[in-house]
GUMARFI-506431 format. One line per 10 residues: number of its first residue (from 1); their letters; for each residue x, y, z of C-alpha. Coordinates in steps of 0.5 Angstrom, whole numbers, padded with zeros to 4 digits. Each point is the difference from the previous one (the first is absolute). Layout:
REM residues N
NUM	a	X/Y/Z | ... $
//
This chain:
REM residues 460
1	xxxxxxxxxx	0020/-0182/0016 | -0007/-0001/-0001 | -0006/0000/0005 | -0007/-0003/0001 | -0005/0003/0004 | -0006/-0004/0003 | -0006/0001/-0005 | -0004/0002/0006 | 0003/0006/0002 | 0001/0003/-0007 $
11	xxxxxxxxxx	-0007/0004/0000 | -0004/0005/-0004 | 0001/0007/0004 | 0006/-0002/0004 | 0005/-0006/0002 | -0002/-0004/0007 | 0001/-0006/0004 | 0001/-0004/0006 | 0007/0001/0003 | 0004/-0006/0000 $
21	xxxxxxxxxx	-0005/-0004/-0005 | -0002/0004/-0006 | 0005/0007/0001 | 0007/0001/0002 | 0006/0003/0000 | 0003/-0003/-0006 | -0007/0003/-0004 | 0001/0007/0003 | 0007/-0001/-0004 | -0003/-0002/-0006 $
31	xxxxxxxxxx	-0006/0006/0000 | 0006/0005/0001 | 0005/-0003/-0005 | -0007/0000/-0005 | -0003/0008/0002 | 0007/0002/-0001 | 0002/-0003/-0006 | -0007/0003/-0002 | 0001/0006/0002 | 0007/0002/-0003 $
41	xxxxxxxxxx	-0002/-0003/-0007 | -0007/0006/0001 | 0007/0005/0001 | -0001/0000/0008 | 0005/-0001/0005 | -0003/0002/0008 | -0004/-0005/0003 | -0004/0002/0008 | -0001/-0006/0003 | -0005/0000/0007 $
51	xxxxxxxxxx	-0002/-0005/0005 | -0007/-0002/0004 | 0001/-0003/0007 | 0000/-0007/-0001 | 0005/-0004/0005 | 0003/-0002/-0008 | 0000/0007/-0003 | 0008/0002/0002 | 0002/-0007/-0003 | -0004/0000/-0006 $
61	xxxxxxxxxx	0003/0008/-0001 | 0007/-0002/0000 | -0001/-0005/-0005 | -0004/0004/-0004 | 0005/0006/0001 | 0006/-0005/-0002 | -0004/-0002/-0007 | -0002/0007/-0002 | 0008/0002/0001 | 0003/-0007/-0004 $
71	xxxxxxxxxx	-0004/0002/-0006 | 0003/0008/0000 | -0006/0005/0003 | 0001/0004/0006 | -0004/-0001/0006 | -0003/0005/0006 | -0002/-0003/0005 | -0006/0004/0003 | -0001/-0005/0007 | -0006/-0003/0003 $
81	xxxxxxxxxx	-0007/0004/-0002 | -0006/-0001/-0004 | -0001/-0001/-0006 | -0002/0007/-0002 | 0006/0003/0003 | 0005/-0004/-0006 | -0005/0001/-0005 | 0000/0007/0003 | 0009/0000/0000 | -0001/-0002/-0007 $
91	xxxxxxxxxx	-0004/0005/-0002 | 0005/0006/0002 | 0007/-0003/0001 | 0005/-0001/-0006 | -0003/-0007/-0001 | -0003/-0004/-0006 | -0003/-0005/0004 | -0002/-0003/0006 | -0001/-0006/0004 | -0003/-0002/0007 $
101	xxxxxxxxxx	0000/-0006/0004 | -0006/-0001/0003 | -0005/-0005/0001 | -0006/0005/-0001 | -0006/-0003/0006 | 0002/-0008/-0001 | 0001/-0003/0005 | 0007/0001/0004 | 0005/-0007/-0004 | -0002/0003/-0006 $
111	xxxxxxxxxx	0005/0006/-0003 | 0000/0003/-0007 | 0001/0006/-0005 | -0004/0006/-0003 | 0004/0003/-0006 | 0000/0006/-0003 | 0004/0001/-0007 | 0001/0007/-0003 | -0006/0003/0004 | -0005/-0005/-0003 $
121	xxxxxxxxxx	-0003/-0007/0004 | 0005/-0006/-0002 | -0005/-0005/0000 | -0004/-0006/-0004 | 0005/-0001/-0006 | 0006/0004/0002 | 0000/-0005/0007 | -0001/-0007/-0005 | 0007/0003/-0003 | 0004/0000/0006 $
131	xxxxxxxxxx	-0001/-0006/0000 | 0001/-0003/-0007 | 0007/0005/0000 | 0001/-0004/0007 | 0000/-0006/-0003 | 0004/0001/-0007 | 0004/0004/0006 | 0000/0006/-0005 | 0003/0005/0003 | 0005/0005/0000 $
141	xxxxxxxxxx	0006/0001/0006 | 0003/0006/0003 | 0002/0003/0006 | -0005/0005/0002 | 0001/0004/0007 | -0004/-0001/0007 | -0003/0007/0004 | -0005/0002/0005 | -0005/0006/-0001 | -0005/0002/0007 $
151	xxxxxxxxxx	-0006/0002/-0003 | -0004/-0001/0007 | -0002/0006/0001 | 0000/0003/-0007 | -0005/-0005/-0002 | -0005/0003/0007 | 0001/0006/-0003 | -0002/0000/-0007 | -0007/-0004/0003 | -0001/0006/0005 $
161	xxxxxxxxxx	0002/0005/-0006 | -0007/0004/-0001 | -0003/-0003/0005 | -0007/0005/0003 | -0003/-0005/0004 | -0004/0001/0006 | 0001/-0002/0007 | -0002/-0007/0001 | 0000/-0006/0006 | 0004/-0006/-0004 $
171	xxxxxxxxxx	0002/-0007/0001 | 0005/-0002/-0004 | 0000/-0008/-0002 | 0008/-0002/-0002 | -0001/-0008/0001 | 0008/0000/0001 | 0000/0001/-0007 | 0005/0004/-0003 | -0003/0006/0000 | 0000/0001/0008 $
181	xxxxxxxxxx	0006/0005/0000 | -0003/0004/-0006 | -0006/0000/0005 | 0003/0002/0006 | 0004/0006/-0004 | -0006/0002/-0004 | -0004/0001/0007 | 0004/0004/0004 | 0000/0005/-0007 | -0009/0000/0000 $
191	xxxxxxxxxx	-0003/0004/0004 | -0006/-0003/0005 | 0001/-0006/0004 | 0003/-0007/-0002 | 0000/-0007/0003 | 0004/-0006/-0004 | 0000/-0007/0001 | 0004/-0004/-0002 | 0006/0005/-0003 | 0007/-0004/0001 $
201	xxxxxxxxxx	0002/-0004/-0005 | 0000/-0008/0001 | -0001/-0005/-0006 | -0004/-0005/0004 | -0006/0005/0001 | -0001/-0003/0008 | -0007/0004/-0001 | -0003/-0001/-0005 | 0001/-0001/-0008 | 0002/0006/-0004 $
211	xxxxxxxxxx	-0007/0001/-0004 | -0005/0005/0001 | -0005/-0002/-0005 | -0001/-0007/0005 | -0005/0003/0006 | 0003/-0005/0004 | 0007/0004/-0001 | -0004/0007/0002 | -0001/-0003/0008 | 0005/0005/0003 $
221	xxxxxxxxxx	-0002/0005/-0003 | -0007/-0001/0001 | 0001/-0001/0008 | 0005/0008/0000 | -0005/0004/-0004 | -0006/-0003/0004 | 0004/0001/0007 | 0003/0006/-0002 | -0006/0003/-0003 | 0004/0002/-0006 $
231	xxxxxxxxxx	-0003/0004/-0007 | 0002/-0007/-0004 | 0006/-0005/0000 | 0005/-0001/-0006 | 0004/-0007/-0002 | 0006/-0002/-0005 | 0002/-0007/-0003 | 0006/-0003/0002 | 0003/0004/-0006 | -0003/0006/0000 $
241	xxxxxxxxxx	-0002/0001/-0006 | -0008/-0002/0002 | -0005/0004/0005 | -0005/-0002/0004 | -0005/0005/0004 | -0005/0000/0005 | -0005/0005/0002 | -0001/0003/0007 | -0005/-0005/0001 | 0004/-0006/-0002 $
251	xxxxxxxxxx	-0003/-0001/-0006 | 0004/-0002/-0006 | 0002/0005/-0005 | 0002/-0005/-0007 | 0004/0001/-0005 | -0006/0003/-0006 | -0002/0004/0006 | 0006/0003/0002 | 0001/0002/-0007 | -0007/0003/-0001 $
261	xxxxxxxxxx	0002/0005/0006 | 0007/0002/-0003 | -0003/0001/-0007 | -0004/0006/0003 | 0006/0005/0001 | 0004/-0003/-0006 | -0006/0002/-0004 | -0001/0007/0003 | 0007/0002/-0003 | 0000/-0005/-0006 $
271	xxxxxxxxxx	-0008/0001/-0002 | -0002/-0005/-0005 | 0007/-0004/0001 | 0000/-0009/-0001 | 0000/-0003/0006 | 0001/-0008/0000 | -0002/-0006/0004 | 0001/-0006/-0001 | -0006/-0006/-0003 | -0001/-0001/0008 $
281	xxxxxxxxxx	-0002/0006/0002 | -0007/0002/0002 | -0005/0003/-0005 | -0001/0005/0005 | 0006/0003/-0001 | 0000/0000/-0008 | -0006/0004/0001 | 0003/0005/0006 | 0005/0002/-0005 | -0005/0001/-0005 $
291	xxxxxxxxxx	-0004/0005/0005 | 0007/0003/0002 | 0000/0002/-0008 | 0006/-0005/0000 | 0001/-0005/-0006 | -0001/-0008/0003 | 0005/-0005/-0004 | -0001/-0007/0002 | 0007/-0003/-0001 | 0003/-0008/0002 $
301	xxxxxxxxxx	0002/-0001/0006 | 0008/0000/0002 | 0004/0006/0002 | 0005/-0001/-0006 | -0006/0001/-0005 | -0003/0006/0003 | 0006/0003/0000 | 0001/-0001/-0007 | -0007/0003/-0001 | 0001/0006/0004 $
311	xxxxxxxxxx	0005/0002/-0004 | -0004/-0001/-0006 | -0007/0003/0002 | 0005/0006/0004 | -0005/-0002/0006 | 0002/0004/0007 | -0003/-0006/0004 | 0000/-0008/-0001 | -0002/-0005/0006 | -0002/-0007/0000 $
321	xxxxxxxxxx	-0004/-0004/0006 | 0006/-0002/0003 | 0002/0006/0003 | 0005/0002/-0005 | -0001/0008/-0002 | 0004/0003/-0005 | 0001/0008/-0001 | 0002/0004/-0005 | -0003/0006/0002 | 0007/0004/0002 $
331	xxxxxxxxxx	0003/-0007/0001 | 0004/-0006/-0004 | -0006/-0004/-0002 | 0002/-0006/0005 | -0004/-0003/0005 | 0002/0002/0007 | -0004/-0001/0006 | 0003/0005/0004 | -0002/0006/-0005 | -0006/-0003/0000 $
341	xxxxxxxxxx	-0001/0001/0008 | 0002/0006/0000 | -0004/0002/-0007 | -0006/-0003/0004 | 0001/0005/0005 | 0000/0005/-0004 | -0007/-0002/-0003 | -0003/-0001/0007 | 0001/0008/0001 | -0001/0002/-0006 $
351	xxxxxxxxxx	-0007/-0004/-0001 | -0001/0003/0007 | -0003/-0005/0002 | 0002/-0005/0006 | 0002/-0008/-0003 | -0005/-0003/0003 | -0006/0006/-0003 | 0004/-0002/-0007 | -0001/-0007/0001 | -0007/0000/0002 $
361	xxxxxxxxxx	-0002/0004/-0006 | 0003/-0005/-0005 | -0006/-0005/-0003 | -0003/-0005/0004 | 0003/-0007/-0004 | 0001/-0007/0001 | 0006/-0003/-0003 | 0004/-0007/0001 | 0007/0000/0002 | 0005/-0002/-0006 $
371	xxxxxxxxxx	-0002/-0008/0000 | 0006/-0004/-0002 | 0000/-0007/-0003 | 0005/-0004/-0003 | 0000/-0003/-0007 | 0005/-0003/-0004 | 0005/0005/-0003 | -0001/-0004/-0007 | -0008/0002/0000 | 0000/0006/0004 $
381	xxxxxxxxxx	0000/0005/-0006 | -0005/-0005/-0004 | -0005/0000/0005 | 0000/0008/-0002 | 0000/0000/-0006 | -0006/-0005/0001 | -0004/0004/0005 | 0001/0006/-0006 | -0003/-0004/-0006 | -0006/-0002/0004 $
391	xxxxxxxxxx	-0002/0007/0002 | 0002/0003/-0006 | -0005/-0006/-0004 | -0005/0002/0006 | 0000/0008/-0001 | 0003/0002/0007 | 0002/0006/0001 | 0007/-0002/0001 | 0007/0004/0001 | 0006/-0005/-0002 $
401	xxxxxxxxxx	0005/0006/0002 | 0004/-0006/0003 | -0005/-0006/0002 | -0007/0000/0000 | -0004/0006/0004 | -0007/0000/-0001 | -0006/0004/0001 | -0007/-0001/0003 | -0006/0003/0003 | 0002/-0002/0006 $
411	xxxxxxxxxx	0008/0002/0000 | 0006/-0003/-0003 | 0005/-0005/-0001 | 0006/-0002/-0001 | 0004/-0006/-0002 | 0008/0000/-0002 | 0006/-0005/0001 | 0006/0003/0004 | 0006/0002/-0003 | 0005/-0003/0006 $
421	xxxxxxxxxx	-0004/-0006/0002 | -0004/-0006/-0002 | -0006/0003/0002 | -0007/0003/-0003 | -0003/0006/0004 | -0007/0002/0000 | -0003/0005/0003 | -0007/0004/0000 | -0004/0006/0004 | -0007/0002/0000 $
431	xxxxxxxxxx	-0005/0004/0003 | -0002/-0005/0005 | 0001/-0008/0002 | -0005/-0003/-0005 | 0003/0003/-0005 | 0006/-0002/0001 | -0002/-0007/0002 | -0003/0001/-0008 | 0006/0001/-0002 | 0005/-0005/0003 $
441	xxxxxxxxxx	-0005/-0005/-0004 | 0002/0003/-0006 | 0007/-0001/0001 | -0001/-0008/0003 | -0004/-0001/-0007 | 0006/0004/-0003 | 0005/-0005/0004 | -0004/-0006/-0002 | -0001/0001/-0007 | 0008/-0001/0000 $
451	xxxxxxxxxx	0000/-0005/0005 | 0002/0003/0006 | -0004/0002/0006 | 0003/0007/0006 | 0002/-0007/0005 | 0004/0003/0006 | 0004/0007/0000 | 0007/-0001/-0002 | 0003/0005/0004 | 0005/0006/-0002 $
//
């Protein structure tokens, strides 16, 4: 027996695609009949396999379940839950890897899988063997058995252990996304007082898109933290493995900003420690640590790349601008919103400061949003490559950590070729807007010089 995946789905950090079109249950069966097979020629046999909310998750997870046991390997079934909650069912229970079924923040027909293999992301190459043993159909048969682990209320605990956090006014954010019954138990425990939204479990998110790194997806949290007066707000992605905030202002509090509050009592208890971001964050955090005594690291984006660099450096904490934070202070090392929140919590009350006091005290900057532009997969690393010879032949001051970051007098910026799509992403920030404007010209002219020019947005 032999399979073929759609191309499309086969991606850099996960396996993703439009139910019914590129993914289906007969993919979910090769993926489990490839990690199994995998997985017992590395000498492991135990597999937790965990599901998001998506109306097409409980089928996909069948069929997943069915392949993972025709290739020999023995499966925990953790339930519906985040994301984090199976990273966190592989960390503790008796398993050598773990699957979930989840579509992360994409639109509601789409579904997919996020792999762990032996405690390390399973991601770039591994993901393009699945594929090659699917259609030499190498893989090993067996019988393995089926059970079922709750982990719900262990999972709450464990992001309560420690917790000294104050007494705060909170809004909380699900998005109908997978993390609403963690939510719900994880706010009954919090002392202060909290309002959610939105924490019932429904795979076609009727409220709005399960993305909080989108201000437009931050609307009702707005309204309920203006309405009723609350210290700041929190939101999840449909997955929950990515945060947003707000302040007690309606203000958004993005990724690197959430980051710079979070490193002040990871450093106070790890003095001089790395902390990680990715290319896209802003300098402003980079020289934060620094002032806190920290080791900045700027690394690519892509959750599986920071975690690999993680446990390289030893960083306690890494995050990127879209929301994902990862703890190895006291925890796993995964990106985990739901730790995140109750983290952020506890750095508000030890900086001792209201969040709307920290954010006002962060550097004024102008900054673009991640502007996206599709280009032709054949050209889009070319065109890098391009940019980077030009710069370097100009004497730019240039940071090639993962495409082009350049800085000027007036600011930086960014110019870098997605990893999941055929798209190019920019991005700059500057002291202020005739700065910026500067900038945005050196990119057109760096864009124009490989034919190409920042036409329309594409979208996410």
């Amino acid at each position: 027996m032999t399979h073929r995946f759609d191309p499309t789905s086969l991606r850099e950090y996960d396996i993703r695609g439009i139910v019914g079109k590129t993914l289906g249950p007969d993919d979910a069966r090769a993926i489990g009949r490839g990690f199994a097979t995998l997985l017992r020629r590395a000498g492991g046999t135990r597999v937790a396999v965990g599901r998001d909310g998506r109306v097409s998750s409980l089928e996909l997870e069948a069929a997943l379940v069915e392949g993972l046991t025709a290739s020999g390997c023995d499966v925990v079934r953790i339930g519906l839950g985040p994301t984090p909650m199976l990273y966190y069912a592989e960390a503790t229970l008796e398993v050598d890897g773990g699957i979930q079924i989840t579509g992360s923040h994409n639109p509601g027909n789409y579904n997919g899988f996020k792999m762990v293999f032996q405690h390390r992301p399973f991601f770039g190459q591994d993901i393009q063997t699945l594929g090659k043993m699917a259609a030499e159909g190498d893989w090993d048969e067996g019988e393995g058995t089926v059970g079922d682990a709750d982990i719900l209320d262990n999972y709450v605990g464990r992001l309560l252990a420690g917790y000294a956090g104050g007494t705060f006014r909170i809004g909380w954010d699900a998005g109908n996304g997978a993390a609403g019954p963690v939510i719900d138990k994880l706010v009954q425990l919090l002392p202060g007082e909290h309002h959610t939204l939105f924490t019932d479990v429904d795979g076609n998110f009727p409220n709005h898109h399960p993305d909080p790194t989108e201000e437009k997806n931050l609307a009702h949290l707005k309204a309920l933290v203006a309405e009723k007066n609350l210290d700041f707000g929190l939101a999840f992605d449909g997955d929950g493995d990515r945060i947003g905030a707000i302040d007690g202002q309606g203000r958004v509090i993005w990724g690197d900003q959430l980051l710079s509050i979070l490193a002040e009592p990871v450093l106070k208890k790890d003095p001089g420690a790395t902390i990680i971001a990715d290319v896209k964050a802003s300098q402003a955090l980079y020289d934060r640590i620094a002032e806190l005594g920290g080791q900045p690291l700027m690394w690519k984006t892509g959750h599986s790349l920071i975690k690999t660099k993680m446990k390289e450096t030893g960083a306690p904490l890494a995050g990127e601008m879209s929301g994902h934070i990862f703890f190895a202070q006291d925890y796993y090392g995964f990106d985990d919103a739901q730790y995140a929140a109750v983290q952020l919590i506890n750095a508000v009350h030890l900086i001792g400061r209201s969040m709307s006091e920290i954010r006002s005290a962060m550097p004024a900057i102008v900054n673009t949003p991640e502007m996206r532009f599709q280009v032709d997969e054949s050209r889009k690393f070319a065109v890098i490559d391009e940019v980077l010879e030009r710069l370097k032949a100009e004497g730019a001051d240039v940071n090639d950590t993962d495409g082009a970051r350049v800085n000027t007098p007036d600011g930086w910026w960014l110019l870098r070729a997605s990893n999941t799509q055929d798209v190019l992403v920019a991005r700059a920030e500057a002291k202020d807007q005739a700065a910026l404007e500067r900038l945005l010209a050196m990119i057109d002219a760096q864009l124009a010089a490989s034919g190409l020019e920042r036409g329309p947005q594409a979208g996410h």
